[in-house]
N, C-alpha and C positions, 0 to 999 in steps of 0.2 A: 504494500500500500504506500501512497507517496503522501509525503505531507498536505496536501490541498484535503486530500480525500478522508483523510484521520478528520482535519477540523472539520470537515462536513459533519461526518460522524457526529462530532461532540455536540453541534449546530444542530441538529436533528434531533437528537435525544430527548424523552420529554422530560419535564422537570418535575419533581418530586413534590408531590402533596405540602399541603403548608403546615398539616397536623404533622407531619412525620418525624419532624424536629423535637417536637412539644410531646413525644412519644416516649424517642428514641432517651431523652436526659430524665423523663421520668421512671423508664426502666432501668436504667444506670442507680438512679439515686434508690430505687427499691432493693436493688443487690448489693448497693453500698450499707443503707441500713440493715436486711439479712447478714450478710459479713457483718457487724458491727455488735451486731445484737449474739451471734452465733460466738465471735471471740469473747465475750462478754459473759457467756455462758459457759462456756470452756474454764475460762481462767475464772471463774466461781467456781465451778467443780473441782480443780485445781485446788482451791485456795481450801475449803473445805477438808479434802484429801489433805493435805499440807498441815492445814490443822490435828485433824485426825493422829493423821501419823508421828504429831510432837507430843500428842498427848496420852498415844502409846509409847513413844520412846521416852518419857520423862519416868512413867509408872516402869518401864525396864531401868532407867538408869537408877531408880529411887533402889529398886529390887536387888539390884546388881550391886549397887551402894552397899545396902545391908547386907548381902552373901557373900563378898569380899573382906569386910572388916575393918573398910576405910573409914566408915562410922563409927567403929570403936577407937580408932588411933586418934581420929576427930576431935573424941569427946574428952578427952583427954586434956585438953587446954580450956575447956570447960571446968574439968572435973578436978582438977589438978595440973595448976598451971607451973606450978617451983617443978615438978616432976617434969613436967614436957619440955621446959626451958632447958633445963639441964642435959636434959637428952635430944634437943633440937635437933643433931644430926641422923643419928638412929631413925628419930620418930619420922622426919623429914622423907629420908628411905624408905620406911615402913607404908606412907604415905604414899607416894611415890608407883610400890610395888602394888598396892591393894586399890589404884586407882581406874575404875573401867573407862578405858582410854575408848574404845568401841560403841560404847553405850553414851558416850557422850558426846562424840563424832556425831553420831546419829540425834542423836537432842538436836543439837548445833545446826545440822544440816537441814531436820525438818522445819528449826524459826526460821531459817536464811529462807527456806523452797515459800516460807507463809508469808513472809514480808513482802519477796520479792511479788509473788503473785496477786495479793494485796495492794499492791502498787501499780501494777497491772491492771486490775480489776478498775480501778480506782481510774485512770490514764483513762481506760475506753470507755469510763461512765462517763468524763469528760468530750470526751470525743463525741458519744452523741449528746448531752448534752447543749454543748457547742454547735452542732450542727442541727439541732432540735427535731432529731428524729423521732425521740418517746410523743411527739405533739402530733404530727401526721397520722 
């Protein structure tokens, strides 16, 4: 085809409805609020989960506290403070070894997974907010 003939083409074509515009951005903006509403929903599910699982991992680390003995070594500077002074290094080790580094990893991990997706949750409420999707 030679160029005369292309712009014929374009010249010829009919032009597109005047509703098709006023269509096409309103089904865009209905898949941007489903997207919106759907992350929102996620990252609540998330955030819940996250919860959940810090406040089973706190009841294991309490658990794991007590069947170690690190609560007893604890109490200690409570109960008898000239005694644990004295033996600062000892106790310190004792402390140290009877400590559940794992079960607290896990604490640790599930506040970071609750904040962060809290924050999250928090970001895309804004979002529609902002964009006043809950009013449509």
């Amino acid at each position: 085809m030679s160029k005369d003939n292309d712009a014929t083409i374009l010249h010829d074509s009919p032009e597109p409805p005047a509703y098709l515009a006023a269509r096409i951005l309103r089904r865009i903006e209905k898949e941007e609020r489903r997207k919106a509403f759907r992350q929102m929903v996620v990252s609540g599910a998330f955030l819940a989960a996250s919860f959940a699982s810090f406040v089973a991992s706190l009841f294991d680390l309490g658990a794991k506290l007590s069947q170690s003995g690190f609560l007893s070594f604890a109490s200690l500077f409570g109960s008898d403070f000239s005694f644990a002074m004295a033996n600062l290094h000892e106790l310190a080790l004792s402390l140290e070894e009877s400590f559940p580094a794992m079960s607290a990893a896990f604490c640790i991990a599930s506040v970071v997974l609750a904040v962060w997706f809290g924050a999250r949750l928090m970001s895309e409420a804004g979002v529609i907010r902002r964009n006043r999707f809950a009013t449509q």
